[in-house]
C-alpha positions in Angstrom: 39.7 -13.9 21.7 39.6 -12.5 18.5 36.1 -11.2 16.7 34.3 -13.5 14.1 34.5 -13.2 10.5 33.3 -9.8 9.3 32.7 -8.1 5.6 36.2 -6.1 5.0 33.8 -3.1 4.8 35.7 0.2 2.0 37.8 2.7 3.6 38.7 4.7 0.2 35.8 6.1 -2.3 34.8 3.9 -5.5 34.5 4.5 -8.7 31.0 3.9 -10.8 32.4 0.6 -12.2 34.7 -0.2 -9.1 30.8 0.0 -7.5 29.3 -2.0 -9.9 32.0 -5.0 -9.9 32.1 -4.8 -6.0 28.6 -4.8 -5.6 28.0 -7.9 -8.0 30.6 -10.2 -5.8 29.4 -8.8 -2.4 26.5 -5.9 -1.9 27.8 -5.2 1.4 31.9 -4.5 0.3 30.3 -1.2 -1.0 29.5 0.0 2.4 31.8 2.5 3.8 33.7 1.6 6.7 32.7 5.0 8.4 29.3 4.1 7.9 29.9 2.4 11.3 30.9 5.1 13.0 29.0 8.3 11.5 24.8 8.8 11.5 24.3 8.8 8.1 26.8 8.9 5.1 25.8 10.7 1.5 27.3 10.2 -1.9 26.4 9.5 -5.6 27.3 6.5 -7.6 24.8 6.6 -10.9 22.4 8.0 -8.6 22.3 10.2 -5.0 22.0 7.7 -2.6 22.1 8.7 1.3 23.3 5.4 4.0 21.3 5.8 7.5 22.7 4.6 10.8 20.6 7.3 13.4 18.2 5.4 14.8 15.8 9.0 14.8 16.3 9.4 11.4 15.7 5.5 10.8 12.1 5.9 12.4 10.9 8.7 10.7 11.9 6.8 7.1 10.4 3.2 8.3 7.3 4.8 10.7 6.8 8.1 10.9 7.4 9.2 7.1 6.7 5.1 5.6 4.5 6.4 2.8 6.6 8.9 1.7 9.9 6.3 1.3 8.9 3.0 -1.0 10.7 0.2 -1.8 13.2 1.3 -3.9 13.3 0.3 -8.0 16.4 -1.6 -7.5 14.3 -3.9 -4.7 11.5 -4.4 -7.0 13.7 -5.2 -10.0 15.2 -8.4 -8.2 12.2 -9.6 -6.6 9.4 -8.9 -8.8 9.8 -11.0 -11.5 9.4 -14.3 -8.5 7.3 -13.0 -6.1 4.7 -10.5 -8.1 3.1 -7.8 -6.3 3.2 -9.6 -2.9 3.2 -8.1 0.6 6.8 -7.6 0.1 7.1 -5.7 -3.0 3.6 -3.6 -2.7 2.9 -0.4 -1.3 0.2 1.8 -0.2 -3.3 0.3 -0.4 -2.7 -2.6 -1.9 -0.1 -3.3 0.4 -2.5 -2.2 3.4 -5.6 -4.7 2.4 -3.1 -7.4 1.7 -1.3 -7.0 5.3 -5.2 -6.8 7.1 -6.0 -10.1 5.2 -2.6 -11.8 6.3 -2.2 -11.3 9.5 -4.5 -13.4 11.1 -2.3 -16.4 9.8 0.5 -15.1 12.3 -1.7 -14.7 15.1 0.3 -16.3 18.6 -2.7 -19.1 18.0 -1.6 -20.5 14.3 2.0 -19.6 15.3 1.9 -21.9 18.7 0.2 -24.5 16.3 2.7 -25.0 14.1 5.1 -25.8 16.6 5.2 -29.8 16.3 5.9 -29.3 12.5 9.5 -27.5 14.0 9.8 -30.1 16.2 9.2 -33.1 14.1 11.9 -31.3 11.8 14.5 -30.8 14.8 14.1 -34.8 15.5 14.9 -35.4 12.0 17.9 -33.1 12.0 19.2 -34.9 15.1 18.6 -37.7 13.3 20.2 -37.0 10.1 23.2 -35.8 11.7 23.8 -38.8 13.8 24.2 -40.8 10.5 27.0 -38.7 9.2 28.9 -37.4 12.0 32.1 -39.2 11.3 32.7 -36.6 8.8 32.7 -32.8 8.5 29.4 -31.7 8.2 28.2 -28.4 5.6 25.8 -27.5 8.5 24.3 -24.6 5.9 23.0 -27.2 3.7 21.8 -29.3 6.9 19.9 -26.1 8.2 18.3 -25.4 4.7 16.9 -28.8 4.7 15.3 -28.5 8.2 14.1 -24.9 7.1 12.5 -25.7 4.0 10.9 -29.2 5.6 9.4 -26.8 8.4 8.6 -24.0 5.6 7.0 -26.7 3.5 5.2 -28.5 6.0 3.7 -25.3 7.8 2.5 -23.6 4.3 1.5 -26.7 2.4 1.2 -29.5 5.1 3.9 -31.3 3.1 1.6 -31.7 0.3 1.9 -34.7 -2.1 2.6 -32.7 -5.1 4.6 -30.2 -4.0 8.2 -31.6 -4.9 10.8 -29.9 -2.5 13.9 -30.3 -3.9 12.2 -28.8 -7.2 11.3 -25.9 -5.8 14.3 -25.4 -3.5 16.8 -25.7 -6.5 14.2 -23.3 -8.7 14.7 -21.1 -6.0 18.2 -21.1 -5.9 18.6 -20.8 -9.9 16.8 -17.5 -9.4 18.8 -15.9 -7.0 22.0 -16.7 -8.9 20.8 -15.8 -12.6 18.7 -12.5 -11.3 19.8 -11.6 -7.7 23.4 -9.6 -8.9 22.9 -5.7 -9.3 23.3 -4.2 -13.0 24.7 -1.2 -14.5 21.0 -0.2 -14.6 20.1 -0.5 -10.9 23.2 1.5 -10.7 21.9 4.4 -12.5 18.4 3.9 -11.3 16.5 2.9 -14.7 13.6 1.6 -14.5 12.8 -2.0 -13.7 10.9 -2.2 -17.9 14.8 -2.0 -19.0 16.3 -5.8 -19.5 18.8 -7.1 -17.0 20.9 -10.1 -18.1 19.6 -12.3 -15.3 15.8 -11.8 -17.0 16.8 -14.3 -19.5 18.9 -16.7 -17.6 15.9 -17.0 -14.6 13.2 -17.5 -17.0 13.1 -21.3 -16.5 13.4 -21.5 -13.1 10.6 -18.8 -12.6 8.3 -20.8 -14.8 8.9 -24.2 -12.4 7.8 -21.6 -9.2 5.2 -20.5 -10.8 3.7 -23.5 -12.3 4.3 -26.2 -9.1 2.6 -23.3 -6.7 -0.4 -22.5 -9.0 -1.2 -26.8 -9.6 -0.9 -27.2 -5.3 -3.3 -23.6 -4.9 -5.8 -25.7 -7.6 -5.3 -28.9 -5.6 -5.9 -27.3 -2.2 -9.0 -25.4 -3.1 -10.3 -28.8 -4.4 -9.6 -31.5 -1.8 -10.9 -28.7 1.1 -8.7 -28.0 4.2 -6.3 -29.8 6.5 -7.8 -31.1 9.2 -4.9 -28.3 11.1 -5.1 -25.9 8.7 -1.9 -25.0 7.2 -0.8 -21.6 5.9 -2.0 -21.9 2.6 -5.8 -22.9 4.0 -5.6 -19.7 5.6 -4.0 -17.6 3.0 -7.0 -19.1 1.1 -9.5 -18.0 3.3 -7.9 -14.9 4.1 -10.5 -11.7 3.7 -9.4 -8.2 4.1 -11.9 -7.1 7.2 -12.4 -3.8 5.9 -13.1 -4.5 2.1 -14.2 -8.2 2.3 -11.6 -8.3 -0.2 -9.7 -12.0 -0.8 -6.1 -13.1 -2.8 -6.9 -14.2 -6.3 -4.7 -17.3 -7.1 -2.0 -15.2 -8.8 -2.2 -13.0 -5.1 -1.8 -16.2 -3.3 0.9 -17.5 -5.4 3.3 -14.4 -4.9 2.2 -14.6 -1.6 3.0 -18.3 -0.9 6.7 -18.1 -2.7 7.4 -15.2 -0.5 6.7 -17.1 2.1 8.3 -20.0 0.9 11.2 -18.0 -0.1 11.9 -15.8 2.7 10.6 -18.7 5.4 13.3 -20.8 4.9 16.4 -19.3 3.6 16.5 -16.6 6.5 16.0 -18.7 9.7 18.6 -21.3 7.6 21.0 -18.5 7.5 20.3 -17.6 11.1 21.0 -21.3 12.3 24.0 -21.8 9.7 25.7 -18.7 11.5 24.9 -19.4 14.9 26.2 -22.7 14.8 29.4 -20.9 13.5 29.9 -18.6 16.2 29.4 -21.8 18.8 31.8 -23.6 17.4 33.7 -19.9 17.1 33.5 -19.7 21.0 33.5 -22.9 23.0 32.4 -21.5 25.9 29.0 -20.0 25.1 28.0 -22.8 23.3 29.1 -24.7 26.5 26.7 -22.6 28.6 24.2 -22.6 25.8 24.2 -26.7 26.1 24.0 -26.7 29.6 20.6 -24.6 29.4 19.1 -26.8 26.8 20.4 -30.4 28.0 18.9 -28.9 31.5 15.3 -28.4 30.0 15.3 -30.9 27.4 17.2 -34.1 28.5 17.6 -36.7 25.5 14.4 -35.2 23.6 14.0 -32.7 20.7 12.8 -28.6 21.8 9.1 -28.1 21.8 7.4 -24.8 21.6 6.6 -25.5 25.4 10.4 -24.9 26.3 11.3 -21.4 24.5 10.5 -19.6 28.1 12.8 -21.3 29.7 15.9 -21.2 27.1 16.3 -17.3 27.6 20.7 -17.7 26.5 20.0 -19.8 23.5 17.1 -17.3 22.6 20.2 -14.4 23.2 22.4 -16.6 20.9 19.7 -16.2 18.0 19.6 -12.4 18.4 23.4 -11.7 18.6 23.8 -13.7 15.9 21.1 -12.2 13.8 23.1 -8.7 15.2 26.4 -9.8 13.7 25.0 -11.3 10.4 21.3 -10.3 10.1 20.3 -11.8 6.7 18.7 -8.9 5.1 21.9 -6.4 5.3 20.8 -4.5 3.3 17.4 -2.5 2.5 17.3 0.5 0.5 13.9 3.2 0.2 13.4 6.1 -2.6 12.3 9.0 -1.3 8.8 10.0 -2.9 9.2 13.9 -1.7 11.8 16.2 -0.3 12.9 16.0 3.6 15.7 16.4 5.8 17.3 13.4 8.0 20.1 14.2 10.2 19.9 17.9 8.9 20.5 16.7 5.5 18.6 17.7 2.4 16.6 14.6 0.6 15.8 15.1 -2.6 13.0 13.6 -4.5 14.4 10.4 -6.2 17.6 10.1 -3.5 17.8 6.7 -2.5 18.0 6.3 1.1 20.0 2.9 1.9 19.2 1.0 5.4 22.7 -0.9 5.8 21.9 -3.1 8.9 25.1 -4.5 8.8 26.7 -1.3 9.5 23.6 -0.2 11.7 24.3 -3.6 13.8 27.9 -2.8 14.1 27.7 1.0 14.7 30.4 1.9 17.4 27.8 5.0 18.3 25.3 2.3 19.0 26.7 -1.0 20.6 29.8 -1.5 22.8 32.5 -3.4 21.1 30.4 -4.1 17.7 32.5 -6.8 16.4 32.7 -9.2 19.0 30.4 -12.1 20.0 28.5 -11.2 23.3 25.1 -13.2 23.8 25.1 -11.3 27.2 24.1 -8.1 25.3 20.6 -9.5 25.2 20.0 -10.8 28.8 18.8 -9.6 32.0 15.9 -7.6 30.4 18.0 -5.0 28.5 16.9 -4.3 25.1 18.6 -2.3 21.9 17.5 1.3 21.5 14.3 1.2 19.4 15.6 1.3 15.1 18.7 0.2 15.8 18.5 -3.5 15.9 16.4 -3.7 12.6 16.8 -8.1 12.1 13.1 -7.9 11.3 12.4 -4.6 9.9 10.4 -2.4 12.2 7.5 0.2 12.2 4.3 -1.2 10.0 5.9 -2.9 7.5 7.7 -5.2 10.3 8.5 -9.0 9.2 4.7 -10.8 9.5 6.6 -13.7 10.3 9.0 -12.6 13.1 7.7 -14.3 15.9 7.3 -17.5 14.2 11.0 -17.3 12.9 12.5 -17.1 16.4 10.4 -19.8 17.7 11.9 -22.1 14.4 15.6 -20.6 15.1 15.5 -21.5 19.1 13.7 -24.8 18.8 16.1 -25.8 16.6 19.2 -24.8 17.6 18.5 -25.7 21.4 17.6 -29.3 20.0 21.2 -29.3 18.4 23.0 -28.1 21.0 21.6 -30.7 23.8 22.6 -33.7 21.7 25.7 -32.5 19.7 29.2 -30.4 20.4 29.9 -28.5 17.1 33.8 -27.4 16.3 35.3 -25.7 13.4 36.4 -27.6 10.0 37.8 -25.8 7.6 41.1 -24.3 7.3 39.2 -21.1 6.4 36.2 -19.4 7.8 32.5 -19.1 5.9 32.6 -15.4 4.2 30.1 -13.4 4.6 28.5 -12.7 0.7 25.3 -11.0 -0.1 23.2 -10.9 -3.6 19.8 -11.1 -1.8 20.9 -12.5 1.7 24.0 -12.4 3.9 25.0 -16.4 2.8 28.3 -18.2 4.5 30.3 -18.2 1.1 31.7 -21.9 0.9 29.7 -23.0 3.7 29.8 -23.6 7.3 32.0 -26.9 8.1 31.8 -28.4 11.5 32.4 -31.6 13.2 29.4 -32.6 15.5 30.4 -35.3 18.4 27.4 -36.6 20.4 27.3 -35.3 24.2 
């Protein structure tokens, strides 16, 4: 069988505006095609700019050395502007107190609670797609409306006021005025120098802003839910080392990063996975015998995740093969060496996890689709399956995305058989995420 759909990755060097123009259609067409086969690749395009793929060298920039490589300006020039100074974007102290204070939200205890609101949004999924199966189905679009109904009902227990498809196309607006790289992230200016997509994102940053500051007001007058969602806890989040709490401009950033980067990653992760099912018949045959064997006629519950250990594989290839983050990039603070090469001060040291998740140094035939890889207790070497981040600064919400992405998809596949519908394959395309460029089209028959 031949591999899935892949990013046609360069194989000769680029100019400064070949770069540029590349970049703006597709951040990952920049990366080298021997990225996937060497440690770590060097070059300068603006700037000096260093691509890691050695897991060793990977540690000591994410753990051992964290301080010493930020977030790099181009990171904090596209995000900023919607999601502040959040745990994302911040560094050092204040992103230390800010981590202390969060993570009791995403303690196994709220995480397990929250796992009716993912069920309740499977049902209606299975529902929704029973209604309009005699056509081909955009399952990307599907999957973003179960996300965003989970995302929205765990951080604001579907709050009255809080209008989703207001929010989800403010959202969207954002990423496609302000989410393309500029001549200016090129040459590393800083993030005070204008972009273009400033102007054009204004609107839809004031309609973030504004809808999550009225529900934060709301919510700290009519008290908590009587299961308190992640916004009570955010609100009563206290830093246990400063007593410190989130001011309402903290807990907005906070809130639309989790809103942000809640939905439209596990909605990626699903969109894709249901790709690569209907891509190869027969693991998404054994994947339905697993779930229709546990589950029967009725929707995933966070009771059942033990015992669907191949649909959990499925969610972890797939996030292997298109994880949505591709791309991460670091500036190093001081002078070091990685894989015996000099870092300078200012170098920008690029995490491709897209090429790290298809190194031929790292996995055994990179391209294909091989659930398998993650079964009988075998487990990637440590920094080189990076899906979440790893070291300290490791996705808060990790475990609570794979519960979402298995519930879900185990719910789908015990009631439906997906198969392709489109005379051409989604592309993979990032700006901010790894998105199925012109969707994912399948036609789902009841089982």
């Amino acid at each position: 069988m031949s591999n899935p759909v892949r990013v046609p990755l360069v194989t000769r060097p680029l100019s400064l505006m070949q770069s540029l123009s590349a970049a703006r259609r597709n951040v990952l067409s920049i990366l080298p095609e021997i990225a996937t086969r060497q440690p770590m690749v060097s070059g300068r395009v603006g700037i000096r700019w260093h691509m890691v793929m050695d897991p060793a060298a990977l540690r000591q920039v994410m753990r051992d050395r964290l301080p010493d490589y930020p977030k790099s300006p181009v990171t904090k020039t596209l995000l900023k502007p919607a999601i502040g100074n959040s745990l994302f974007i911040a560094e050092d102290a204040h992103w230390q107190w800010q981590r202390r204070a969060a993570a009791p939200a995403f303690s196994v205890r709220n995480v397990r609670a929250q796992g009716p609101v993912i069920t309740r949004a499977a049902e209606a999924t299975l529902a929704r797609i029973k209604a309009g199966q005699a056509a081909p189905m955009n399952m990307f679009d599907e999957m973003v409306s179960t996300t965003f109904q989970v995302i929205s009902d765990v951080t604001l227990s579907g709050e009255s006021g809080f209008d989703r498809d207001v929010v989800h196309k403010a959202i969207d607006d954002y990423i496609a005025a302000a989410g393309r790289i500029t001549l200016a992230d090129m040459f590393g200016l800083p993030g005070w120098v204008p972009r273009g997509g400033w102007f054009r994102s204004r609107r839809a940053l004031r309609t973030m802003r504004k809808i999550a500051d009225t529900t934060i007001e709301a919510r700290r007058i009519s008290g908590p839910q009587a299961v308190p969602d992640l916004l009570d806890l955010l609100l009563n989040a206290t830093d246990p080392e400063t007593g410190r709490q989130m001011s309402t401009a903290e807990l907005r950033d906070n809130l639309l990063t989790f809103i942000v980067a809640g939905h439209e990653t596990t909605a990626l992760t699903l969109s894709w996975a249901l790709y690569l099912c209907a891509f190869d018949q027969s693991v998404q045959s054994k994947a339905r015998e697993e779930a229709a064997a546990v589950l029967g006629n009725r929707a995933a519950t966070q009771d059942d995740l033990g015992a669907l250990p191949y649909i959990t594989a499925i969610i972890e290839e797939t996030l292997r093969l298109y994880p949505p983050a591709a791309l991460v990039s670091r500036t190093a603070r001081k002078p070091d060496r990685l894989c015996g090469r000099e870092i300078r001060k200012g170098d920008t040291v690029m995490i491709p996890i897209y090429a790290l998740h298809r190194s031929h140094m790292l996995w055994d035939d990179p391209d294909s689709f091989q659930p398998d890889r993650f079964l009988g207790g075998t487990k990637p070497e440590r920094f080189a399956y990076l899906p979440f981040g790893d070291g300290p600064r490791v996705c808060i919400g990790q475990s609570f995305a794979m519960q979402e992405a298995v519930i879900i998809l185990a719910s789908l596949l015990a009631h439906f058989r997906f198969e392709c519908a489109w005379d051409n394959p989604p592309k993979p395309v990032m700006l901010l995420t790894l998105r199925p460029e012109g969707g994912v089209w399948l036609k789902a028959s009841p089982v």
